[in-house]
mmCIF file of the C-alpha atoms, coordinates in Angstrom:
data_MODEL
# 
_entry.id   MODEL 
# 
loop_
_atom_site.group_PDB 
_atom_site.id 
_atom_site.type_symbol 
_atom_site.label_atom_id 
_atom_site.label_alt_id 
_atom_site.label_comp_id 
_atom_site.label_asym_id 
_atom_site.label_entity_id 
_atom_site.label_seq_id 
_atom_site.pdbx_PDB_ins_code 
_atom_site.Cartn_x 
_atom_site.Cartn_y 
_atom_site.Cartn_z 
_atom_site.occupancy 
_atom_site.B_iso_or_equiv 
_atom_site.pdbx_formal_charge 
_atom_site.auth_seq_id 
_atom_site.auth_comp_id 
_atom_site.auth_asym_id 
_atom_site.auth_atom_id 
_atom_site.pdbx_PDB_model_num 
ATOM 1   C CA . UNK A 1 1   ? 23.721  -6.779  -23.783 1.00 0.00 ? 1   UNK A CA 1 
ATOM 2   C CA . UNK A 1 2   ? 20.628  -8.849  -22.306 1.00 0.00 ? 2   UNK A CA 1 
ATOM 3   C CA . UNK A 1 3   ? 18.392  -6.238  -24.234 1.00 0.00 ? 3   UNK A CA 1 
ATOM 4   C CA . UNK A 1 4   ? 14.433  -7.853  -25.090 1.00 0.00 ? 4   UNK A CA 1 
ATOM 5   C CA . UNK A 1 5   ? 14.236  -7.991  -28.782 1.00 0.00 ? 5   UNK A CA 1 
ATOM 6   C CA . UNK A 1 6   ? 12.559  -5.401  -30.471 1.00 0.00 ? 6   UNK A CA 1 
ATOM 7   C CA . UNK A 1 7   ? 8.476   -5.409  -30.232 1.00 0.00 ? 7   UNK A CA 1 
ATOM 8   C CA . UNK A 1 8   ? 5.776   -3.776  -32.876 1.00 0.00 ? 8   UNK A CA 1 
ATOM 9   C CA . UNK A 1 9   ? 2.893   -1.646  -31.476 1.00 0.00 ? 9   UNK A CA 1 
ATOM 10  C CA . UNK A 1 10  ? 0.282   -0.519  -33.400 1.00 0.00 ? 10  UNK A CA 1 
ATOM 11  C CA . UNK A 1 11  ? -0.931  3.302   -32.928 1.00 0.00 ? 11  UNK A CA 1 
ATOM 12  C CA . UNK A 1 12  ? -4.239  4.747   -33.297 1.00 0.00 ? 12  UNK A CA 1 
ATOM 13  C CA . UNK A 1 13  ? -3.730  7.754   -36.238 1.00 0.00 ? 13  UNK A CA 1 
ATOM 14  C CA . UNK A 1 14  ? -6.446  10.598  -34.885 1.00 0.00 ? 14  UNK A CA 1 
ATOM 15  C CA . UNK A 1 15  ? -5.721  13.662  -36.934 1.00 0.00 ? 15  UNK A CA 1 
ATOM 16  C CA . UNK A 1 16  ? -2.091  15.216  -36.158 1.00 0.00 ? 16  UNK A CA 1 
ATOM 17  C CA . UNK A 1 17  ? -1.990  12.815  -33.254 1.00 0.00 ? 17  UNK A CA 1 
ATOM 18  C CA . UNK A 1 18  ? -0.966  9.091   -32.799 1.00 0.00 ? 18  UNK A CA 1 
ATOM 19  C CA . UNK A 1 19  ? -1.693  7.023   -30.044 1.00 0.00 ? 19  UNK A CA 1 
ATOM 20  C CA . UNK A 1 20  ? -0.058  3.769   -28.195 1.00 0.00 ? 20  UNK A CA 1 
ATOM 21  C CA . UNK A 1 21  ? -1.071  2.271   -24.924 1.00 0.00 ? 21  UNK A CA 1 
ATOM 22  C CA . UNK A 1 22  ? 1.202   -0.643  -23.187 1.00 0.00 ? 22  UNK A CA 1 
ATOM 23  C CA . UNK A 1 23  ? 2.587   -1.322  -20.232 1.00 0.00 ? 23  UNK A CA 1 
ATOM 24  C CA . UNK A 1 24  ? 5.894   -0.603  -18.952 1.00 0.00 ? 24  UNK A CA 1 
ATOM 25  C CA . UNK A 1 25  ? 8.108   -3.103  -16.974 1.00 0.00 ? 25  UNK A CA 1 
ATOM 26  C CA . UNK A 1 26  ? 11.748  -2.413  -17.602 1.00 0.00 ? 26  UNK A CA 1 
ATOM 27  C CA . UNK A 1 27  ? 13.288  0.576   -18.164 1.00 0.00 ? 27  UNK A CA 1 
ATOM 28  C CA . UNK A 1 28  ? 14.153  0.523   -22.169 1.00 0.00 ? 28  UNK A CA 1 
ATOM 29  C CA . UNK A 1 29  ? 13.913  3.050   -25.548 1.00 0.00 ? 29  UNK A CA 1 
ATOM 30  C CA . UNK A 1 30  ? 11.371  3.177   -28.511 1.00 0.00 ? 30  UNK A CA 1 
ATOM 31  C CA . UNK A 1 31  ? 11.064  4.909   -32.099 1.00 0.00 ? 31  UNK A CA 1 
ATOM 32  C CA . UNK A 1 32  ? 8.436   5.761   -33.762 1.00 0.00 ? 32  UNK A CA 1 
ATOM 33  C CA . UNK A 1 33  ? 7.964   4.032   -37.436 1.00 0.00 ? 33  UNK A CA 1 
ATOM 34  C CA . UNK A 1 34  ? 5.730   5.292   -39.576 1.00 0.00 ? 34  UNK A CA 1 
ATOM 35  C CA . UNK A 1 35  ? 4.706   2.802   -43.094 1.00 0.00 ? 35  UNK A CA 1 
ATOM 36  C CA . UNK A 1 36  ? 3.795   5.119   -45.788 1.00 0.00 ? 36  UNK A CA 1 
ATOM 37  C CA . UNK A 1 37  ? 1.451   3.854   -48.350 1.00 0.00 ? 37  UNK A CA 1 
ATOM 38  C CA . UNK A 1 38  ? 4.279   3.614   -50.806 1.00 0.00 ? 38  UNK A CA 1 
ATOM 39  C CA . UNK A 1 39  ? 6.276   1.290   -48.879 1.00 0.00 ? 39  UNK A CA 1 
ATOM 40  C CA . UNK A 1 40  ? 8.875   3.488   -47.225 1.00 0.00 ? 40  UNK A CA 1 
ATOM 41  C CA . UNK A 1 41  ? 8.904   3.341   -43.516 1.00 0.00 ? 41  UNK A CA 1 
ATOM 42  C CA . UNK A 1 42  ? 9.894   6.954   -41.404 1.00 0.00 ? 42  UNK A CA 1 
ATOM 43  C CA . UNK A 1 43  ? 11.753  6.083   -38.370 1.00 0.00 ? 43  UNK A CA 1 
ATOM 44  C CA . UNK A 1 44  ? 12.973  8.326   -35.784 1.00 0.00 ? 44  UNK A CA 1 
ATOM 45  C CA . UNK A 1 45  ? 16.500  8.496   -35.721 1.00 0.00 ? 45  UNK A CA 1 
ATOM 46  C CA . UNK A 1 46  ? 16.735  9.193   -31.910 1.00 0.00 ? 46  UNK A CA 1 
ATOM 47  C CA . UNK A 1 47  ? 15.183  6.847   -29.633 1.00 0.00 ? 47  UNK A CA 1 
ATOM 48  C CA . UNK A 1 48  ? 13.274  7.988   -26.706 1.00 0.00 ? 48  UNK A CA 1 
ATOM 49  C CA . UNK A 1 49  ? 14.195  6.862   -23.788 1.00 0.00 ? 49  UNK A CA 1 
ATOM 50  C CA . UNK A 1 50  ? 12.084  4.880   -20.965 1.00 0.00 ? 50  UNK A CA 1 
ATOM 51  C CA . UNK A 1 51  ? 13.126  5.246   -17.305 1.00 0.00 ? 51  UNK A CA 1 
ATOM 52  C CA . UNK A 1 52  ? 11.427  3.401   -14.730 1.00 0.00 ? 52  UNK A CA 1 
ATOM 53  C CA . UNK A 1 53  ? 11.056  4.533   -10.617 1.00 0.00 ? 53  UNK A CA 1 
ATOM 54  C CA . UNK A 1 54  ? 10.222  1.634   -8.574  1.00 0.00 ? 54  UNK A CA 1 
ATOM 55  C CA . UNK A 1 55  ? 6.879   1.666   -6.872  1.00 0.00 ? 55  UNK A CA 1 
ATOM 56  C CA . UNK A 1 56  ? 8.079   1.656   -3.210  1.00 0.00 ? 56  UNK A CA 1 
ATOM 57  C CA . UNK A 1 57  ? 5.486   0.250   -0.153  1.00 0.00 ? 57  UNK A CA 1 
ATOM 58  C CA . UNK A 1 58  ? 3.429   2.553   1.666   1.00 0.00 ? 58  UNK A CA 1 
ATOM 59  C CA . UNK A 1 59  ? 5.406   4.239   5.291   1.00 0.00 ? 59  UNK A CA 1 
ATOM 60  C CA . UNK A 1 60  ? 3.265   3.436   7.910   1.00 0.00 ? 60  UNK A CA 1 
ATOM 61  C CA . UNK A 1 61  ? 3.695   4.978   11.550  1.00 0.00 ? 61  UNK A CA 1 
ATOM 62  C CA . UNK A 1 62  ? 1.180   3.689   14.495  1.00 0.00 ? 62  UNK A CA 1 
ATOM 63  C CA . UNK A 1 63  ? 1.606   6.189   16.917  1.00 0.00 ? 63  UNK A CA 1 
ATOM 64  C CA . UNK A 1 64  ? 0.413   4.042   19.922  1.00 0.00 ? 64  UNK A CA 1 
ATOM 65  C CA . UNK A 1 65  ? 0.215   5.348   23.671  1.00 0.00 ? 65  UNK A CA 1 
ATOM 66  C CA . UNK A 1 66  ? 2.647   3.183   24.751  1.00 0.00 ? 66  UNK A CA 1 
ATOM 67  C CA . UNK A 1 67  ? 5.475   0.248   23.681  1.00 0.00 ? 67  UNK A CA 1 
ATOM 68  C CA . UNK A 1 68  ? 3.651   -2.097  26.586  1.00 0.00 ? 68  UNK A CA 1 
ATOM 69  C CA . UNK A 1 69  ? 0.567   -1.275  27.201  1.00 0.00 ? 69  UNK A CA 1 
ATOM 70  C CA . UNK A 1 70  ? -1.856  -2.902  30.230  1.00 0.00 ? 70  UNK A CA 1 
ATOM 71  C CA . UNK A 1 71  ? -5.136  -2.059  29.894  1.00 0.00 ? 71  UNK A CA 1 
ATOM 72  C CA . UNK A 1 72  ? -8.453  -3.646  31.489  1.00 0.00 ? 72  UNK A CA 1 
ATOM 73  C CA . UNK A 1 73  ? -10.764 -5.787  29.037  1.00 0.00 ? 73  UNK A CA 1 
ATOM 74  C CA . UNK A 1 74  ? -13.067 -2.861  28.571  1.00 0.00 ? 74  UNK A CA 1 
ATOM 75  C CA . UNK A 1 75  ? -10.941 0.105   27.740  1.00 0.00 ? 75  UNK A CA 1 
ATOM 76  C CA . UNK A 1 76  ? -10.947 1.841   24.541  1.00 0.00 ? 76  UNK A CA 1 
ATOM 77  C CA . UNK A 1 77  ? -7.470  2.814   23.031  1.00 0.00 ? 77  UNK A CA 1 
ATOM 78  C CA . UNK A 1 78  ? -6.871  5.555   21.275  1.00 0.00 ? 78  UNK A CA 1 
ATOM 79  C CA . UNK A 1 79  ? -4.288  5.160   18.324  1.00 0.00 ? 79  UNK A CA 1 
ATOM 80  C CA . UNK A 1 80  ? -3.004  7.690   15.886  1.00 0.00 ? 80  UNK A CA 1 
ATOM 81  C CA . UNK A 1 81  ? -1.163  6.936   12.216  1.00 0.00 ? 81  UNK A CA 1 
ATOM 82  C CA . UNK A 1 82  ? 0.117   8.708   9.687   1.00 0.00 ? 82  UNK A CA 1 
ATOM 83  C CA . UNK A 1 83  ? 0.534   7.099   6.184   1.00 0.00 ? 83  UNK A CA 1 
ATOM 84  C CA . UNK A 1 84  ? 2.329   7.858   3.260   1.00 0.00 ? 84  UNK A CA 1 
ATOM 85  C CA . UNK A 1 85  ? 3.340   6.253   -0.551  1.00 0.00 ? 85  UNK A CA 1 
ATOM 86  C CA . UNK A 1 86  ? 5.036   7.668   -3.470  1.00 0.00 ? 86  UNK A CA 1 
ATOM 87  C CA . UNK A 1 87  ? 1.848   6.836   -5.924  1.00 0.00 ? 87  UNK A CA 1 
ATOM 88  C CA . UNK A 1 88  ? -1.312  5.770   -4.035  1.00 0.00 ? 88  UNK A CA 1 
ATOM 89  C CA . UNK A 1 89  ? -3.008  4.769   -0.859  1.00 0.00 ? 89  UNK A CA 1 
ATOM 90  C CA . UNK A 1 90  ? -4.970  2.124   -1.114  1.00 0.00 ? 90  UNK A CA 1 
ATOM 91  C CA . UNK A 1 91  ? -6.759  -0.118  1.938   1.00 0.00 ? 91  UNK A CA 1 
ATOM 92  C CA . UNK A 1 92  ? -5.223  -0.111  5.325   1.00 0.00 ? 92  UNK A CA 1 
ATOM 93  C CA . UNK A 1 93  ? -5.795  -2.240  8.761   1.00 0.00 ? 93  UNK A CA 1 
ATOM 94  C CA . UNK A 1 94  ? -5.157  -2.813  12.084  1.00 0.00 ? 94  UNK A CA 1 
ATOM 95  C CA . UNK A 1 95  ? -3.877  -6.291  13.013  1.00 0.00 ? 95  UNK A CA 1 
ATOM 96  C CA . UNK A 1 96  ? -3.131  -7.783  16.183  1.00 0.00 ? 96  UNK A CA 1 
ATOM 97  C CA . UNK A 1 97  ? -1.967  -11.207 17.043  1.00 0.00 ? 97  UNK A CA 1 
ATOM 98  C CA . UNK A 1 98  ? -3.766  -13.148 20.677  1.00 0.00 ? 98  UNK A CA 1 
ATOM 99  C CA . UNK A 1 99  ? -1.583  -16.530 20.140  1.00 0.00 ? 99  UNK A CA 1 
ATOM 100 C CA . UNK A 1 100 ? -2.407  -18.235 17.035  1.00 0.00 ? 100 UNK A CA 1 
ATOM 101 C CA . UNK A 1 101 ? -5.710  -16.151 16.451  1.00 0.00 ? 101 UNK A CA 1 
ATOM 102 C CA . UNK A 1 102 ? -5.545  -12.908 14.189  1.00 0.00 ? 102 UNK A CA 1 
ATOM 103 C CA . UNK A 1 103 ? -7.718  -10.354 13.648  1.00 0.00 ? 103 UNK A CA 1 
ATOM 104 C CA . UNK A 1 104 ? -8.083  -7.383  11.498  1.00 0.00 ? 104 UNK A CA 1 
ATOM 105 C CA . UNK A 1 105 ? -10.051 -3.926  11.938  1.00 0.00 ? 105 UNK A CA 1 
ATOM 106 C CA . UNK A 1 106 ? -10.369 -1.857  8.367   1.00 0.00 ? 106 UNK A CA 1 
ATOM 107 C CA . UNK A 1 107 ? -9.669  1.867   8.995   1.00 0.00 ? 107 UNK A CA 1 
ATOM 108 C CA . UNK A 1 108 ? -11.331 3.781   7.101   1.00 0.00 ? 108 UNK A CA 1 
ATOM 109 C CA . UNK A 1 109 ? -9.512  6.485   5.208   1.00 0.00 ? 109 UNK A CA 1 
ATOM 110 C CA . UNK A 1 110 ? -11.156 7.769   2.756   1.00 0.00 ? 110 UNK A CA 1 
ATOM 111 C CA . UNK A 1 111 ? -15.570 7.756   2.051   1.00 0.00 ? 111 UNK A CA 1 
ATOM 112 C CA . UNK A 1 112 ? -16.850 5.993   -0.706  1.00 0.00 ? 112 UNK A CA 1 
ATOM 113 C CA . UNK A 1 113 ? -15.010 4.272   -2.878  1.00 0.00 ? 113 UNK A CA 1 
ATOM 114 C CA . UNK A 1 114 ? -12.115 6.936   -3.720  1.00 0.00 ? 114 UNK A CA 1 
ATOM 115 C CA . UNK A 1 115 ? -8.737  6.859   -3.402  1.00 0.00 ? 115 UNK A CA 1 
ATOM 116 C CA . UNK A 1 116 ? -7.192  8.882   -0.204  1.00 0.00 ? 116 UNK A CA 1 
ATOM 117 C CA . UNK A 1 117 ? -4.099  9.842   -2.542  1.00 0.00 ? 117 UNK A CA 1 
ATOM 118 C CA . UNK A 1 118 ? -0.614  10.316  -1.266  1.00 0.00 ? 118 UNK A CA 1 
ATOM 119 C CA . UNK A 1 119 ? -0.729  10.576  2.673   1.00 0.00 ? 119 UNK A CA 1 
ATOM 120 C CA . UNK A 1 120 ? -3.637  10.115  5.233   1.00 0.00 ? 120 UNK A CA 1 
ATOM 121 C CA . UNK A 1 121 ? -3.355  10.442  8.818   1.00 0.00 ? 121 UNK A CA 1 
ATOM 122 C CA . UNK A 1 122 ? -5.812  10.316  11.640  1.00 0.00 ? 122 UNK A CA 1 
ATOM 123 C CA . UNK A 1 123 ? -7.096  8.825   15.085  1.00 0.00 ? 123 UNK A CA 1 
ATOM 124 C CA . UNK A 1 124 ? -8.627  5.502   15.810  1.00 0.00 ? 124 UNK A CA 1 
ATOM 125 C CA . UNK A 1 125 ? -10.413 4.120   18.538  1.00 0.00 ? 125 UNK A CA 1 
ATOM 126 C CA . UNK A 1 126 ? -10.228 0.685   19.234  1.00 0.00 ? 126 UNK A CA 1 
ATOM 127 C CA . UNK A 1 127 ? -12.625 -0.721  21.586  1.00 0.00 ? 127 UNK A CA 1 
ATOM 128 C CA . UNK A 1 128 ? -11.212 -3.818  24.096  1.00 0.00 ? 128 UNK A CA 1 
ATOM 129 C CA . UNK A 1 129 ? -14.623 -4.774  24.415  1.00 0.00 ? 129 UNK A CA 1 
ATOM 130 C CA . UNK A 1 130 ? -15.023 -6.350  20.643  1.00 0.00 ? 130 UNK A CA 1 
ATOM 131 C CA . UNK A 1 131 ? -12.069 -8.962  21.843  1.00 0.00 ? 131 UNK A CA 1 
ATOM 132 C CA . UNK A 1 132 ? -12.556 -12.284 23.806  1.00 0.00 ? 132 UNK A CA 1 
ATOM 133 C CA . UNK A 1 133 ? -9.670  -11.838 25.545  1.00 0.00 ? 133 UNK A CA 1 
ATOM 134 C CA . UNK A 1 134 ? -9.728  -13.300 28.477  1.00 0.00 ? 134 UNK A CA 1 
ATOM 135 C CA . UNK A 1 135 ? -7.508  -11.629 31.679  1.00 0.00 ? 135 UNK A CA 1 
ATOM 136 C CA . UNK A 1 136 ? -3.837  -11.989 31.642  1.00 0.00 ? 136 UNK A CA 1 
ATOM 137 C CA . UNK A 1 137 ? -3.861  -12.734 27.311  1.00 0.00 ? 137 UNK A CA 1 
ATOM 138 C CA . UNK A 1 138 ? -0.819  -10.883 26.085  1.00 0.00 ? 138 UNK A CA 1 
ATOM 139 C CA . UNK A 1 139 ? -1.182  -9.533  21.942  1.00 0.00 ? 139 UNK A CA 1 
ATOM 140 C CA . UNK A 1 140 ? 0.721   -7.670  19.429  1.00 0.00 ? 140 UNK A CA 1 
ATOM 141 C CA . UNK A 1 141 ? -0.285  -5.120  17.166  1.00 0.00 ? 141 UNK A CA 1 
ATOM 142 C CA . UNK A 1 142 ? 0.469   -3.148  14.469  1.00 0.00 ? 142 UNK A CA 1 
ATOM 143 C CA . UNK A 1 143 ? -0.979  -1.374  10.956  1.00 0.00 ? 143 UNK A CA 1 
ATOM 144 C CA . UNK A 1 144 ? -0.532  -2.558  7.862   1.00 0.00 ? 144 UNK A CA 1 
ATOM 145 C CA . UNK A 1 145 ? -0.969  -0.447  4.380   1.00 0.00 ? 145 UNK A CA 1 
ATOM 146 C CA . UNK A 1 146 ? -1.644  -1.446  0.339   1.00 0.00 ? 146 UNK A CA 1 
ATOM 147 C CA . UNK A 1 147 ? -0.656  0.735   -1.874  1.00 0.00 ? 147 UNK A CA 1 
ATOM 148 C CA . UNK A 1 148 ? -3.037  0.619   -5.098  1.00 0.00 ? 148 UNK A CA 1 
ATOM 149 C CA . UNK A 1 149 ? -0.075  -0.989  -7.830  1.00 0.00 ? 149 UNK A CA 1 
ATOM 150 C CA . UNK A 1 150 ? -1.875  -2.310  -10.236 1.00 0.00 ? 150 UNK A CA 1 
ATOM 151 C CA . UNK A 1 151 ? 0.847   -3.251  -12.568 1.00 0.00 ? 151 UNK A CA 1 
ATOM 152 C CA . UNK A 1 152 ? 2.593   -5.966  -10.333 1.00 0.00 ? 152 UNK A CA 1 
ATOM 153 C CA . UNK A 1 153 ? 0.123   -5.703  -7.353  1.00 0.00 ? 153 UNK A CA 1 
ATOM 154 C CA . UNK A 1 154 ? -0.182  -3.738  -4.410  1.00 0.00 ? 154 UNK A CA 1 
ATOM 155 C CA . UNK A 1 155 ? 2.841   -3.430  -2.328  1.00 0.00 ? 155 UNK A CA 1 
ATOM 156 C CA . UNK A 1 156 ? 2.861   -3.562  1.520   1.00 0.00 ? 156 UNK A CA 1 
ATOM 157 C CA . UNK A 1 157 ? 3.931   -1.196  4.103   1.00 0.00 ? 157 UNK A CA 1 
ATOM 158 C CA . UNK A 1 158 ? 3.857   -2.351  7.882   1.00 0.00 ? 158 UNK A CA 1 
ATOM 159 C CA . UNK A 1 159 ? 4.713   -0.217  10.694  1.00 0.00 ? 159 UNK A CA 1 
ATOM 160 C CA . UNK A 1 160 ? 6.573   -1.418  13.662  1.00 0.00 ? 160 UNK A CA 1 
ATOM 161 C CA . UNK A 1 161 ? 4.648   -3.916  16.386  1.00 0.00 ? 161 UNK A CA 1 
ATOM 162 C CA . UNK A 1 162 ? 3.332   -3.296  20.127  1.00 0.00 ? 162 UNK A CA 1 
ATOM 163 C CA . UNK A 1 163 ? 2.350   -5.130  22.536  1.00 0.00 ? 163 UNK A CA 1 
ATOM 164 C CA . UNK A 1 164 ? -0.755  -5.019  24.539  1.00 0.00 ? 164 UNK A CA 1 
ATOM 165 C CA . UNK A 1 165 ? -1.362  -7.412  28.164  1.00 0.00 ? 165 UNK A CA 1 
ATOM 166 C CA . UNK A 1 166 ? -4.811  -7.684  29.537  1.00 0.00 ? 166 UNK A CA 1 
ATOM 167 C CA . UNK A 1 167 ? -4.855  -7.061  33.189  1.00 0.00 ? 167 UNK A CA 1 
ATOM 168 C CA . UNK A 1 168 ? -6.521  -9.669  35.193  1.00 0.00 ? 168 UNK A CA 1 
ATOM 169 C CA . UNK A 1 169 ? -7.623  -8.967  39.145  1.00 0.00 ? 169 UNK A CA 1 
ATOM 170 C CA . UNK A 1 170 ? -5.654  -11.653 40.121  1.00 0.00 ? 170 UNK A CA 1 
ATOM 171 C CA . UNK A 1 171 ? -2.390  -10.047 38.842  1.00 0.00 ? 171 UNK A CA 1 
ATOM 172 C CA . UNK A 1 172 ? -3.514  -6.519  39.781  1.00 0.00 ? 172 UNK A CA 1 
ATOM 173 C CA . UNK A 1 173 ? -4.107  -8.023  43.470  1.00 0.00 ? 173 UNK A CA 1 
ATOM 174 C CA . UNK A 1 174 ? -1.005  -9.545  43.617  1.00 0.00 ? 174 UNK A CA 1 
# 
């Protein structure tokens, strides 16, 4: 019923061991077959069954201070996330949207050049002063997280968006 025809491997005899490396996209069965020098072929008479879990994208909460938030054009934010995937983390940013300009901030979650693993959480400070924003410019925000699939590619995990206004004196006066 739809099944892919069959497909040869070859394995790597080391002592009582034998070896086979491919990669698995649809859940399926093998055998083992086994050519003897005299011709005859061994082949298991069970097959051994392949079941595939989906690689699902990375949950990603931004824990943000508030749903609107006004702040002045110098203020430092503090925001906290927590992260999470079934596999492995990979890279993650904060992205925020002034208009049809976007920028990204990497957030570092791990030193060097390891993988973080399974969850990371943690605080970041983001500093109002690194934006030309000018007073009254409205954004939205939110964090964004790669897992580290590198079968079909990393998938993509976004949390939900906020939204940031720059106070300008004019509007505070009024």
């Amino acid at each position: 019923t739809g099944a892919s025809p069959p497909q040869r491997l070859e394995m790597i005899a080391d002592g009582a061991e034998l070896r086979a490396r491919w990669t698995v996209t649809e859940a399926g069965r093998y055998r083992i077959r086994i050519d003897q020098p005299d011709g005859r072929a061994l082949i298991e008479a069970t097959p051994r069954q392949i079941e595939l879990e989906v690689d699902q994208a990375p949950t990603v909460q931004l824990l943000a201070p508030a749903d609107d938030l006004d702040v002045t054009n110098l203020r430092r934010i503090e925001l906290a996330y927590v992260l999470e995937d079934d596999h492995q983390l990979g890279q993650a940013e904060l992205v925020w949207q002034a208009g049809a300009e976007t920028g990204r901030k990497a957030i570092p979650l791990a030193t060097g050049e390891q993988p973080v693993g399974r969850t990371a959480q943690g605080k970041l400070l983001w500093d109002m002063a690194e934006l030309p924003l000018p007073p009254g410019a409205r954004l939205r925000y939110w964090l964004e997280a790669r897992d580290t699939d590198d079968v079909v590619g990393p998938n993509l995990g976004r949390s939900r968006e906020f939204t940031l206004r720059v106070w300008s004196p004019r509007e505070r006066h009024e």
